[in-house]
DSSP file (Angstrom, degrees, kcal/mol; ACC not computed):
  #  RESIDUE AA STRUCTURE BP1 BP2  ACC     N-H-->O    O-->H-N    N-H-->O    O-->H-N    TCO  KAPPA ALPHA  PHI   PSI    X-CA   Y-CA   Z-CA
    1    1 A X     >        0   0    0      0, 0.0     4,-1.7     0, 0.0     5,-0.0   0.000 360.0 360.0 360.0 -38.1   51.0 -106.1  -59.7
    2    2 A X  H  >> +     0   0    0      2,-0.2     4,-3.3     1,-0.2     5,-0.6   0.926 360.0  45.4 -73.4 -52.3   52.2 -102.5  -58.5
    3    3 A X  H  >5S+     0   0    0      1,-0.2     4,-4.5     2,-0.2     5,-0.3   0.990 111.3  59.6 -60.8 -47.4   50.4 -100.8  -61.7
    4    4 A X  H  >5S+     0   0    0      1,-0.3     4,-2.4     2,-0.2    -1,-0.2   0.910 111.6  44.3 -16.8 -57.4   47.0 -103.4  -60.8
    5    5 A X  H  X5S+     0   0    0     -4,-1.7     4,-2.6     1,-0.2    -1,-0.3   0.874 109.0  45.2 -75.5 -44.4   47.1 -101.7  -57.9
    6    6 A X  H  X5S+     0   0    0     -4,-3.3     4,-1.8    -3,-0.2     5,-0.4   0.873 115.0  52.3 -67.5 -42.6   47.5  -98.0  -58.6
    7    7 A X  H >X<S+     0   0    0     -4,-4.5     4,-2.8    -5,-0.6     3,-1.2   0.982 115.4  44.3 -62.2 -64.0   44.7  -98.5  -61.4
    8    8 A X  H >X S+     0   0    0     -4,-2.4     4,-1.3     1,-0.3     3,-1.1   0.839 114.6  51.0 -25.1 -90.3   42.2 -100.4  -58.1
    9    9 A X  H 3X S+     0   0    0     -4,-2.6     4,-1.4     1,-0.2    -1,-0.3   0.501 109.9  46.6 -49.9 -32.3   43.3  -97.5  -56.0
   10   10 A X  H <X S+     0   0    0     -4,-1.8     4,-1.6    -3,-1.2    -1,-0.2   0.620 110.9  51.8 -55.1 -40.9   42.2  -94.5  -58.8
   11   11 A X  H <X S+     0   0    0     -4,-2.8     4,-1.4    -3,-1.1    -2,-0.2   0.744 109.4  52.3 -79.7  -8.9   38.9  -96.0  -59.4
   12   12 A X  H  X S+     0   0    0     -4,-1.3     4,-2.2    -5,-0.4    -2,-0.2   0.880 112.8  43.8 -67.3 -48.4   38.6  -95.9  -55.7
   13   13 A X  H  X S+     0   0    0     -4,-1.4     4,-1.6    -5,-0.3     5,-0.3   0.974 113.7  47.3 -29.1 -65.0   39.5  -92.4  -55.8
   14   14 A X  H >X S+     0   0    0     -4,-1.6     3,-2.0     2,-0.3     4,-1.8   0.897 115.2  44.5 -65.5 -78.5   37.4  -91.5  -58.5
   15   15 A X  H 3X S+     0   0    0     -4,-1.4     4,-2.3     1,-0.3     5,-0.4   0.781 113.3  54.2 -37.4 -64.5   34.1  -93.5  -57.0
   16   16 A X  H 3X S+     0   0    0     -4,-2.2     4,-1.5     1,-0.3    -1,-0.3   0.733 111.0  49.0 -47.3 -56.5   35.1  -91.8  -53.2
   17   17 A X  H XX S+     0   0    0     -3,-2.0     3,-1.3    -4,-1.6     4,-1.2   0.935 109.5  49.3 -79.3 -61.7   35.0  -88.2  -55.3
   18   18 A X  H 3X S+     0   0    0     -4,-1.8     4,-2.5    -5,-0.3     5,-0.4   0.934 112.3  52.9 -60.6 -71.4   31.5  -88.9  -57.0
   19   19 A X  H 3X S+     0   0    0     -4,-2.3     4,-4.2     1,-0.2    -1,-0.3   0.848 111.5  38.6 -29.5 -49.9   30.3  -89.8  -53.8
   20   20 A X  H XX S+     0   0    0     -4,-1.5     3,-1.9    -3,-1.3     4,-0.6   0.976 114.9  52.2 -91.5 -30.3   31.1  -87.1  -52.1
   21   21 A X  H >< S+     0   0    0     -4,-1.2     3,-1.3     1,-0.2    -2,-0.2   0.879 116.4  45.2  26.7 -74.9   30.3  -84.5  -55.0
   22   22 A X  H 3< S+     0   0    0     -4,-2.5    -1,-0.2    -5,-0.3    -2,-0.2   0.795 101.2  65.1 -79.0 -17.6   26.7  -86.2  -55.2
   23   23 A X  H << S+     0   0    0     -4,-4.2     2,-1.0    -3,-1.9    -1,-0.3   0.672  79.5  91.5 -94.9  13.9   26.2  -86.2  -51.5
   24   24 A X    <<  +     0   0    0     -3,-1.3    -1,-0.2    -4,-0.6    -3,-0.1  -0.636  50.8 169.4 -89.5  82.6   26.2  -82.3  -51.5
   25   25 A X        +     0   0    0     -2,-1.0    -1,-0.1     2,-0.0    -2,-0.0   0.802  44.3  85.2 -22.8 -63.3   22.5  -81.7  -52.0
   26   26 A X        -     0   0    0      1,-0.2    -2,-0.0     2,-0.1     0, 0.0  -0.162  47.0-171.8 -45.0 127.8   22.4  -77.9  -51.3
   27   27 A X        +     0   0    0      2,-0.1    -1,-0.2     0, 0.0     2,-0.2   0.331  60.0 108.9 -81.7   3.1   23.0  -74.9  -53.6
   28   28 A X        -     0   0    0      1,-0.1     2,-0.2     4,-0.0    -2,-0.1  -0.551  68.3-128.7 -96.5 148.4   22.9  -72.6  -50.9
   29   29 A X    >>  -     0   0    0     -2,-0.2     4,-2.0     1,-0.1     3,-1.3  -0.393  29.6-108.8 -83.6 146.7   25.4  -70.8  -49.5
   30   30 A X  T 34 S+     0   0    0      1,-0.2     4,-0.4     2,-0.2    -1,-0.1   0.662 125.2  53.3 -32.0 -27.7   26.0  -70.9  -45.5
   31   31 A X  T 3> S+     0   0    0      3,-0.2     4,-1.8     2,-0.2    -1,-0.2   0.544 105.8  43.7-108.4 -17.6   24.9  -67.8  -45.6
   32   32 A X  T <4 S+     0   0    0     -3,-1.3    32,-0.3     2,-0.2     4,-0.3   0.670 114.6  57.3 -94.9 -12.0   21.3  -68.4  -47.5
   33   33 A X  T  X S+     0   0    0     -4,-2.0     4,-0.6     2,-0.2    -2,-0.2   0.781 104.3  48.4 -53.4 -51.4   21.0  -71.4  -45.1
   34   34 A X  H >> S+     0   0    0     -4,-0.4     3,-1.4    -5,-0.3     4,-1.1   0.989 116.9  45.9 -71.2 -56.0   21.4  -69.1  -41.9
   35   35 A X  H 3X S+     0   0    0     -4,-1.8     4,-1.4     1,-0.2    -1,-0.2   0.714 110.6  48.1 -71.5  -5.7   18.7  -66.8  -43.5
   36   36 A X  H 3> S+     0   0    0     -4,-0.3     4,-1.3     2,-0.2    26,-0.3   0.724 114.5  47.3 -92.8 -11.9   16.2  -69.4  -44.5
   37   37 A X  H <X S+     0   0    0     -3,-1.4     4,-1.5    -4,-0.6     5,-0.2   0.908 114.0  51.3 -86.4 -13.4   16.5  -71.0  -40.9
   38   38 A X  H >X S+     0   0    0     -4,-1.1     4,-2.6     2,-0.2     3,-1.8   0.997 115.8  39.3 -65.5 -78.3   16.1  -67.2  -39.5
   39   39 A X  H 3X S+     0   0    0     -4,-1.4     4,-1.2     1,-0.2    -1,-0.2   0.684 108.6  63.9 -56.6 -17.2   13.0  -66.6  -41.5
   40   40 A X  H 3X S+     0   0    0     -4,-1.3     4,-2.6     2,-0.2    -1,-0.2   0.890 110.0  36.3 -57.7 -36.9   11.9  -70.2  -40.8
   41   41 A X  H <X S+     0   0    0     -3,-1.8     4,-0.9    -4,-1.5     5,-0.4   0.603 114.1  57.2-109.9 -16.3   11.5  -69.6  -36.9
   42   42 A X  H  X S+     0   0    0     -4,-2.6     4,-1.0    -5,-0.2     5,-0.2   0.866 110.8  44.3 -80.0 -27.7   10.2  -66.0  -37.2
   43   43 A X  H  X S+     0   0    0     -4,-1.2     4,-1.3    -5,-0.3    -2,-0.2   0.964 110.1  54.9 -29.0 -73.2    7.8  -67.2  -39.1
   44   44 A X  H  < S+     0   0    0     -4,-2.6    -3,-0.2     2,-0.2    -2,-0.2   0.641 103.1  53.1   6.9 -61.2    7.4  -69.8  -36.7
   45   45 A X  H >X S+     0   0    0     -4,-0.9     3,-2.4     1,-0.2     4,-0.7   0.833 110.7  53.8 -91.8 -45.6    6.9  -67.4  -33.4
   46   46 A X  H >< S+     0   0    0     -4,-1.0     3,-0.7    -5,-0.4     6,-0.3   0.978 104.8  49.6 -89.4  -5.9    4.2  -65.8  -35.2
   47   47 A X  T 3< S+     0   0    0     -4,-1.3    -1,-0.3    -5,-0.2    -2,-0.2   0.419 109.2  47.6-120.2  61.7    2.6  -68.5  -36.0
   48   48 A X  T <4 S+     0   0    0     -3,-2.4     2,-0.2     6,-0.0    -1,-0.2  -0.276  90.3 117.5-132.4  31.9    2.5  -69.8  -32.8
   49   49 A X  S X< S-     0   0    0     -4,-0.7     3,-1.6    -3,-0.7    -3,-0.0  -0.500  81.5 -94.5 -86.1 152.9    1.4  -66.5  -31.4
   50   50 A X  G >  S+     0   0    0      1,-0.3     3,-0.8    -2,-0.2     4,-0.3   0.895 120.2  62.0 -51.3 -37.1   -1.8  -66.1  -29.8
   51   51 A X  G 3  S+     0   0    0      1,-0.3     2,-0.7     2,-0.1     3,-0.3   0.851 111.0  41.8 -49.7 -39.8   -3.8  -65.0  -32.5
   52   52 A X  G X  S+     0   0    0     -3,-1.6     3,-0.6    -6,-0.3    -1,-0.3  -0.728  75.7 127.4 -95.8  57.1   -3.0  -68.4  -34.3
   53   53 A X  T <  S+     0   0    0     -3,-0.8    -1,-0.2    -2,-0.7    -2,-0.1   0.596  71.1  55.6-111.5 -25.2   -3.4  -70.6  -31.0
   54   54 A X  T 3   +     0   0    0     -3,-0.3    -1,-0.1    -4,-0.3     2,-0.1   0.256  69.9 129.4-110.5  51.0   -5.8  -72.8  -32.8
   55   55 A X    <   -     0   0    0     -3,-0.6     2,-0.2    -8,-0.1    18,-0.2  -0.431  48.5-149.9 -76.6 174.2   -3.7  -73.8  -35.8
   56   56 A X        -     0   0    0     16,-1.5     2,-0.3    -2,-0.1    18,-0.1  -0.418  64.6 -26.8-126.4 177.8   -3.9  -77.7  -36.0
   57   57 A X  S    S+     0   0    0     -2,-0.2     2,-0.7    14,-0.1    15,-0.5  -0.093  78.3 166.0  -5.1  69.9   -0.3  -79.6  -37.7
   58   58 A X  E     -A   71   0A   0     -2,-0.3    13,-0.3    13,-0.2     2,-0.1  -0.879  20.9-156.6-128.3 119.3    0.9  -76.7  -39.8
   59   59 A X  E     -A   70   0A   0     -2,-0.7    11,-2.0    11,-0.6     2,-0.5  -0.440   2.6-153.3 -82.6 147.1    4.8  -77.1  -41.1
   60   60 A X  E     +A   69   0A   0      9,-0.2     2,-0.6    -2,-0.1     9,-0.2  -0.928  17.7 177.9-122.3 109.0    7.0  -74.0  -42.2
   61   61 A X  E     -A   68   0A   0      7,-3.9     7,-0.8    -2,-0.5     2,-0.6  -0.816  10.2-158.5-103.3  94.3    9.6  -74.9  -44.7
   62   62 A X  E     +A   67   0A   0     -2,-0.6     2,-0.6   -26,-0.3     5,-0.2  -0.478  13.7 171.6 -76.8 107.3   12.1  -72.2  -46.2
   63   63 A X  E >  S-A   66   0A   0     -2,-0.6     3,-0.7     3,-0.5   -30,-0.1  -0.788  74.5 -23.5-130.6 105.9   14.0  -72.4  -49.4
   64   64 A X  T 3  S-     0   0    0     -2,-0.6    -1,-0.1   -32,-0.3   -31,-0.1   0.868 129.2 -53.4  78.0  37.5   16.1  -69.5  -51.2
   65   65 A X  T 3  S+     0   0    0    -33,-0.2    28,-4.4     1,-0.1    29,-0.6   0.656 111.4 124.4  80.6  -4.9   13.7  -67.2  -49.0
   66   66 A X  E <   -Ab  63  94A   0     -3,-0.7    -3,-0.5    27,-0.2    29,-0.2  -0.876  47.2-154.5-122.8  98.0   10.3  -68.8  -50.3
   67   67 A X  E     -Ab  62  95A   0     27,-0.9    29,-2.6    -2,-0.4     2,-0.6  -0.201   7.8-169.4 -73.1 126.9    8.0  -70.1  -47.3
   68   68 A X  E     -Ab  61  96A   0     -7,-0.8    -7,-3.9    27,-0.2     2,-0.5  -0.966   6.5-154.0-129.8 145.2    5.9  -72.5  -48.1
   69   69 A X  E     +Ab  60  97A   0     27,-1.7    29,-1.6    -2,-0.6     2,-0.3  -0.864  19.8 168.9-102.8 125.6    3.1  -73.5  -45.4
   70   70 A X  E     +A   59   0A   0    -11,-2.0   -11,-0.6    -2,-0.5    29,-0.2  -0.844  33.1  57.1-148.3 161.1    1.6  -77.0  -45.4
   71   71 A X  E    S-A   58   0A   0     27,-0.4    29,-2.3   -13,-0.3     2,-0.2  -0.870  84.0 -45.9 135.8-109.9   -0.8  -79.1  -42.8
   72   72 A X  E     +c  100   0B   0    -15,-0.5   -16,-1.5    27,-0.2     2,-0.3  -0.919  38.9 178.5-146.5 168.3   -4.3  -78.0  -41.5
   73   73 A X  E     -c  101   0B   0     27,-1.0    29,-2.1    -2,-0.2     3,-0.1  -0.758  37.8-109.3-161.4-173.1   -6.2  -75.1  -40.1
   74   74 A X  S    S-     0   0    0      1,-0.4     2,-0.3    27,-0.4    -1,-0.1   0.791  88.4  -6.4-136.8 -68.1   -9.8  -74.6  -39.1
   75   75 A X  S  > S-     0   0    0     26,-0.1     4,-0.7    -3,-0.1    -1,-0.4  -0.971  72.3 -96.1-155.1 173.7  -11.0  -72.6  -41.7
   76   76 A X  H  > S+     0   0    0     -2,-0.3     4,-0.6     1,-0.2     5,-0.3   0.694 114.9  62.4 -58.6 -19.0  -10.0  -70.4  -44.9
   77   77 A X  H >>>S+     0   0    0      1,-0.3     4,-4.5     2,-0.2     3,-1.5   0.941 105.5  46.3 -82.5 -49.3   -9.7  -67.2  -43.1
   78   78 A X  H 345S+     0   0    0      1,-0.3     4,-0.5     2,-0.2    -1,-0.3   0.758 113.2  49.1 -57.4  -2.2   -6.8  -68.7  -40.9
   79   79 A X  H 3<5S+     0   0    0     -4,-0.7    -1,-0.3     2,-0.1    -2,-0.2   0.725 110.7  48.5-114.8   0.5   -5.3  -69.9  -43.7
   80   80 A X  H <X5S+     0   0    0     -3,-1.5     4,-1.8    -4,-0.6    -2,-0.2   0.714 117.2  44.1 -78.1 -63.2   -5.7  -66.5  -45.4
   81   81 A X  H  X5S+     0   0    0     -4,-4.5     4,-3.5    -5,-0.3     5,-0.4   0.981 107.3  58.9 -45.8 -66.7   -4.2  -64.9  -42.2
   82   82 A X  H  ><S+     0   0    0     -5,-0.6     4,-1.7    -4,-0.5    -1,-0.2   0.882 111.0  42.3 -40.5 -43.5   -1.4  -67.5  -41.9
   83   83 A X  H  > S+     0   0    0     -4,-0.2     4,-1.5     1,-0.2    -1,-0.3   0.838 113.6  48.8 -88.1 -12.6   -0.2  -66.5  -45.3
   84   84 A X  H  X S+     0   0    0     -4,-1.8     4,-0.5    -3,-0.4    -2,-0.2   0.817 114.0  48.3 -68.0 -44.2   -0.6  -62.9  -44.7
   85   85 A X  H  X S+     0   0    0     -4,-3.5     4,-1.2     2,-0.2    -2,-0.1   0.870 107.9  56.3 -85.0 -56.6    1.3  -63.3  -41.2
   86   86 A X  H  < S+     0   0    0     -4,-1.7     3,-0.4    -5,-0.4     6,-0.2   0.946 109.5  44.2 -56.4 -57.2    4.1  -65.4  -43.1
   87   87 A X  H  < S+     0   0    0     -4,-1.5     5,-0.3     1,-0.2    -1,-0.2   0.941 100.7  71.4 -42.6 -36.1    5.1  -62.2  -46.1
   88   88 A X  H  < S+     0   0    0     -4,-0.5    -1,-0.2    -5,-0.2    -2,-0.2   0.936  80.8  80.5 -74.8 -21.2    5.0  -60.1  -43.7
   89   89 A X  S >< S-     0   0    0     -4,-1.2     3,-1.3    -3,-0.4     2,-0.1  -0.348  88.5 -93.9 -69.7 153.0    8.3  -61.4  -42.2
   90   90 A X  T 3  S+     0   0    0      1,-0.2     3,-0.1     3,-0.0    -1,-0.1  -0.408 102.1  23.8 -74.7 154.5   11.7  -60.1  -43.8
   91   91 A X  T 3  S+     0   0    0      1,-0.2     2,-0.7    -2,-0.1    -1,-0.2   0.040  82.2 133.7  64.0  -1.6   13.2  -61.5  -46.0
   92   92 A X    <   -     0   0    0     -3,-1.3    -1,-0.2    -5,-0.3   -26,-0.2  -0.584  26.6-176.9 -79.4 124.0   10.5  -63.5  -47.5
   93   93 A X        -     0   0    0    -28,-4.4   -27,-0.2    -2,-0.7     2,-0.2   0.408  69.5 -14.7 -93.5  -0.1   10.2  -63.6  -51.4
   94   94 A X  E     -b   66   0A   0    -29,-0.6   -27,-0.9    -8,-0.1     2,-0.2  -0.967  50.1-136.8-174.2-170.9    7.2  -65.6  -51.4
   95   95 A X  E     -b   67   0A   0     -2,-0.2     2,-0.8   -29,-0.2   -27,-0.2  -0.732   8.7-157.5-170.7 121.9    4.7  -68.2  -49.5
   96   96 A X  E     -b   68   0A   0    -29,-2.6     2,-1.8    -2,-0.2   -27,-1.7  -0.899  22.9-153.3-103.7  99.8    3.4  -71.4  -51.4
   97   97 A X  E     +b   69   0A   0     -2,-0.8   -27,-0.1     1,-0.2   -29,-0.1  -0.615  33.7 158.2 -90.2  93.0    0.2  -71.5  -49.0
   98   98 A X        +     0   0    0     -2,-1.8   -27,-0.4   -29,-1.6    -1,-0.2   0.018  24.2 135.7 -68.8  24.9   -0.4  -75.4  -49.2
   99   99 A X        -     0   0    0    -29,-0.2     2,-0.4   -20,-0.2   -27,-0.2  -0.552  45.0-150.6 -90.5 124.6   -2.5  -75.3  -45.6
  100  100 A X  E     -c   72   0B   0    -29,-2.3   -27,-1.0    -2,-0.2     2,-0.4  -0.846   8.8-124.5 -95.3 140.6   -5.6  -77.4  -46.1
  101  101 A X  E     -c   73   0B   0     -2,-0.4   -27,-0.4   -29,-0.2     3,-0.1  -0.738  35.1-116.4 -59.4 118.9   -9.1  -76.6  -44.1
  102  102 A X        -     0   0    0    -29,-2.1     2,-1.2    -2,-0.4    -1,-0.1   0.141  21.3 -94.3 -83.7-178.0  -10.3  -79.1  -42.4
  103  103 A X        -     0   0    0      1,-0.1     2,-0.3    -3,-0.1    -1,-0.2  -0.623  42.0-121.4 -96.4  99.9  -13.0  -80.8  -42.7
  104  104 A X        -     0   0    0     -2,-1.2    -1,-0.1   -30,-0.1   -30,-0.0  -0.123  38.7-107.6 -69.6 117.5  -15.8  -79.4  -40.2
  105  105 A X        -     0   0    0     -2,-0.3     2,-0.5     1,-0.1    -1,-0.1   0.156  31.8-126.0 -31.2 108.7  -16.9  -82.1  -37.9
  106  106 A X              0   0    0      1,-0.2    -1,-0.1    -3,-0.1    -3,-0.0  -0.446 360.0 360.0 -85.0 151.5  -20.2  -83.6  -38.5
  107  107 A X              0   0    0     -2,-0.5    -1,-0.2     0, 0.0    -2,-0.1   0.572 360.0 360.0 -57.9 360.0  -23.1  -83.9  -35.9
């Protein structure tokens, strides 16, 4: 009964380990985490800066330093701008500009 038990209690182990092993998504270090949320919200501020005041839905996401821009925007030249605005901050190593135009309203 005693050995029953110790084998029950070690495949608990073992499962309890996988688990927590598989529920650490991230490669990133603490420290590439603090700089992708840094560059996420300067990013952010500028584009929520005046110049940009009529961006529609537009999402900033940062991973390993490479911004990618997704929702909608008015027309190609903001969405030109937006990624131009988005390099310019440091630390960025790229910008996957997914920002679609929308679709100009018809009469």
């Amino acid at each position: 009964m005693v050995n029953r038990f110790r084998g029950i209690l070690g495949v608990a182990a073992a499962v309890l380990l996988l688990a927590f092993v598989s529920g650490c998504t991230t490669t990133q270090t603490p420290g590439e985490q603090l700089d992708d949320a840094g560059i996420g919200a300067a990013v952010k501020a500028k584009l929520t800066g005046e110049r940009f005041s009529n961006l529609l839905n537009v999402e900033v996401n940062v991973t390993n330093g490479i911004v990618t821009l997704a929702g909608e925007v008015p027309n190609e030249q903001v969405k030109r701008d937006a990624e131009t605005e988005a390099r310019s901050v440091k630390g960025v190593k790229g910008v996957n500009n997914m920002l679609q135009v929308s679709s100009p309203q018809k009469p």
